[in-house]
PASE-544687 format. One record per residue (C-alpha): x, y, z. Coordinates in Angstrom, 1 decimal. Example, Ala and Ser with C-alpha at 12.3 -4.5 7.8 and 13.67 -1.06 7.14 Angstrom:
REC        X        Y        Z
REC     12.3     -4.5      7.8
REC     13.7     -1.1      7.1
//
This chain:
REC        X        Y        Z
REC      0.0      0.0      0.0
REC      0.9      3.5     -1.1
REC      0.9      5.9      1.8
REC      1.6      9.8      1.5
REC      1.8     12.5      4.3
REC      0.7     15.8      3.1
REC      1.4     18.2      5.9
REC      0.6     22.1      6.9
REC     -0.8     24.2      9.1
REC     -4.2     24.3      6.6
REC     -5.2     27.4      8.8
REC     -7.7     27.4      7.3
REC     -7.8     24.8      4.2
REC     -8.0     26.7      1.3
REC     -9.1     25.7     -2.2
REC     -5.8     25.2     -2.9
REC     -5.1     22.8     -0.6
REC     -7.9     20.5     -1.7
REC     -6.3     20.8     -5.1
REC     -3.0     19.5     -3.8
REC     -5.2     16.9     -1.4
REC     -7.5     15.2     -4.2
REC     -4.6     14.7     -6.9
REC     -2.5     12.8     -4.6
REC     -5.4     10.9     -3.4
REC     -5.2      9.7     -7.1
REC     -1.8      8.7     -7.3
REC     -1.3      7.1     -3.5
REC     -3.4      4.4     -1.7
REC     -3.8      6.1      1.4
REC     -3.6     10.2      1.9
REC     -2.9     11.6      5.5
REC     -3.2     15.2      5.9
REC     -1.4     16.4      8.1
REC     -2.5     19.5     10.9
REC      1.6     20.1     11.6
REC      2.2     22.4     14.9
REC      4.4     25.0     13.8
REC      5.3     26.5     17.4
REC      6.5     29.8     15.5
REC      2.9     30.5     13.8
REC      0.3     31.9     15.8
REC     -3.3     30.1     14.7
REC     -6.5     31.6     13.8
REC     -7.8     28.1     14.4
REC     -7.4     25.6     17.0
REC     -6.0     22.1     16.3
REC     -9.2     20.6     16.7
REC    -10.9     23.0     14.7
REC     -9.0     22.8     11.5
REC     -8.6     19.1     11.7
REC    -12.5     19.5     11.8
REC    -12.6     21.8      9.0
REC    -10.4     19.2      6.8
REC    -12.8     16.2      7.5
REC    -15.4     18.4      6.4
REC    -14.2     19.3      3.2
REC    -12.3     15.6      2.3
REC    -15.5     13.5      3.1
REC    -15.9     12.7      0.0
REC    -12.3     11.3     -0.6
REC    -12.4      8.1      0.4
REC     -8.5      7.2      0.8
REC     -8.1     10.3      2.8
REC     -7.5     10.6      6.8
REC     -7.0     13.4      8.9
REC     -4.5     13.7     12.0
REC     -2.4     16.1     13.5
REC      1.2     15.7     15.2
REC      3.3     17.9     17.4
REC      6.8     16.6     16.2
REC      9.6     15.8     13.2
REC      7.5     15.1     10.1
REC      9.9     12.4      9.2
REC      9.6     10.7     12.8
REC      5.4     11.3     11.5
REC      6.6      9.9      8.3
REC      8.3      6.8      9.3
REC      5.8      5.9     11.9
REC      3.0      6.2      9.5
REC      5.2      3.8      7.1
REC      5.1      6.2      4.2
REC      6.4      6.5      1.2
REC      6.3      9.9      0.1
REC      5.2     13.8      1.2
REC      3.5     15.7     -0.7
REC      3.5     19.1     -0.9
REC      2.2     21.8     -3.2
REC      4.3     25.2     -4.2
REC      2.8     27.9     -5.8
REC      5.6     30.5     -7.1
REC      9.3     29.7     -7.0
REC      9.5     32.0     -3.7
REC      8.0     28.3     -2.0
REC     10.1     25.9     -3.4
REC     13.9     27.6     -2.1
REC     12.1     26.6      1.6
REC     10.1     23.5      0.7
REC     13.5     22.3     -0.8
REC     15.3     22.8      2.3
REC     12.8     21.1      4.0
REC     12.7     18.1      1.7
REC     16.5     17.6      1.9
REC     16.2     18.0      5.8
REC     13.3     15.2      5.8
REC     15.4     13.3      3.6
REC     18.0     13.1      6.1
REC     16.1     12.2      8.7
REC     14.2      9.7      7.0
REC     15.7      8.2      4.0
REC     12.7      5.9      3.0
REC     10.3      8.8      1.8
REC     10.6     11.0     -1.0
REC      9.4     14.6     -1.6
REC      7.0     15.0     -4.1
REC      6.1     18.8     -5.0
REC      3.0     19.8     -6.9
REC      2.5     22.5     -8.8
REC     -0.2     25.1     -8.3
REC     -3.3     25.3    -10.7
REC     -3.2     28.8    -12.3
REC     -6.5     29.8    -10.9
REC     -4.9     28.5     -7.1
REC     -1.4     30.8     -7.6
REC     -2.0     33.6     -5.5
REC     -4.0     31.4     -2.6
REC     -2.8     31.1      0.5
REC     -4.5     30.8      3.9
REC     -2.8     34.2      4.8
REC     -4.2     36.1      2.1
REC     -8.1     34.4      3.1
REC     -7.2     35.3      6.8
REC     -6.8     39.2      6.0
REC     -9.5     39.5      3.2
REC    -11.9     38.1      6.5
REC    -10.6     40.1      8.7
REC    -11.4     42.7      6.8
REC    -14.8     42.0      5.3
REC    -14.1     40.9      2.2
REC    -15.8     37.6      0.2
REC    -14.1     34.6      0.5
REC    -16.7     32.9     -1.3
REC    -14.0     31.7     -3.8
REC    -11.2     30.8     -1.7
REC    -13.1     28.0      0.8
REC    -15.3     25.6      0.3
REC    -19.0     26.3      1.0
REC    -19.1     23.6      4.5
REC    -16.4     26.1      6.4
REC    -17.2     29.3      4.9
REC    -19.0     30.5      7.8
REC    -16.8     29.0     10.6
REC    -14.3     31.1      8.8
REC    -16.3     34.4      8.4
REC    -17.7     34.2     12.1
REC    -13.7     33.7     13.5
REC    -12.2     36.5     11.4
REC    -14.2     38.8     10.5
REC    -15.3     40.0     14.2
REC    -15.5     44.0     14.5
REC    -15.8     44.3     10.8
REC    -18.8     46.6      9.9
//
């Protein structure tokens, strides 16, 4: 069985992440996103809520679980006896860190490869940053989430915002 980890701090799971989280469901047997802690990242979302969010939005995926970890994504890796990460980039300012990373993961855990994906066009500018300030300021991000967290989203980030 093929087994991929697709990590990140999906805060909050963007279009663009479901992108990146329904091709590799096509290519591997078994998909595990990933909720990664990144101690240096201060969340709009708890944990819990965006590991919510992401079953949510990946029901319909079959082949695709949802877990979070608090640790090395290659000790993650390993102890999920997978094969690969995925990981999307969207401009070439991602992939001079995302390589880092993948050589650092590759170091620590020879037995899994990095696998990158590319983007869609329409996903290029998308980042859970840029959703998190257009909500915080009252803007539509109608076309950035999927319809089942839209309002979580809205009701978290857009409080104050006449």
């Amino acid at each position: 069985m093929s087994i991929a980890v697709c990590p990140g701090s999906f805060d909050p799971v963007t279009f663009g992440h479901i992108d990146i989280i329904s091709r590799a469901s096509k290519i591997f047997d078994k998909v595990i996103v990933l909720v990664s802690i990144n101690p240096n990242k201060e969340a709009s979302f708890t944990v819990s809520e965006r590991v919510n969010m992401l079953k949510a939005v990946t029901e319909g995926i079959e082949n695709v679980v949802i877990d979070a970890y608090d640790g090395l994504l290659a000790d993650y890796t390993r102890k999920q006896g997978a094969s690969a990460i995925v990981k999307g980039l969207r401009a070439v300012s991602d992939f001079e860190y995302e390589f880092q990373m993948a050589l650092a993961n590759k170091k620590l855990y020879s037995n899994a490869e990095t696998i990158f994906f590319t983007t869609t066009s329409e996903n290029m500018y998308l980042s859970s940053s840029v959703v998190k300030q257009i909500a915080s300021l009252g803007g539509d991000i109608t076309g950035f989430v999927p319809d089942e967290i839209l309002e979580t989203i809205k009701n978290r980030l857009n409080k104050g915002v006449q």
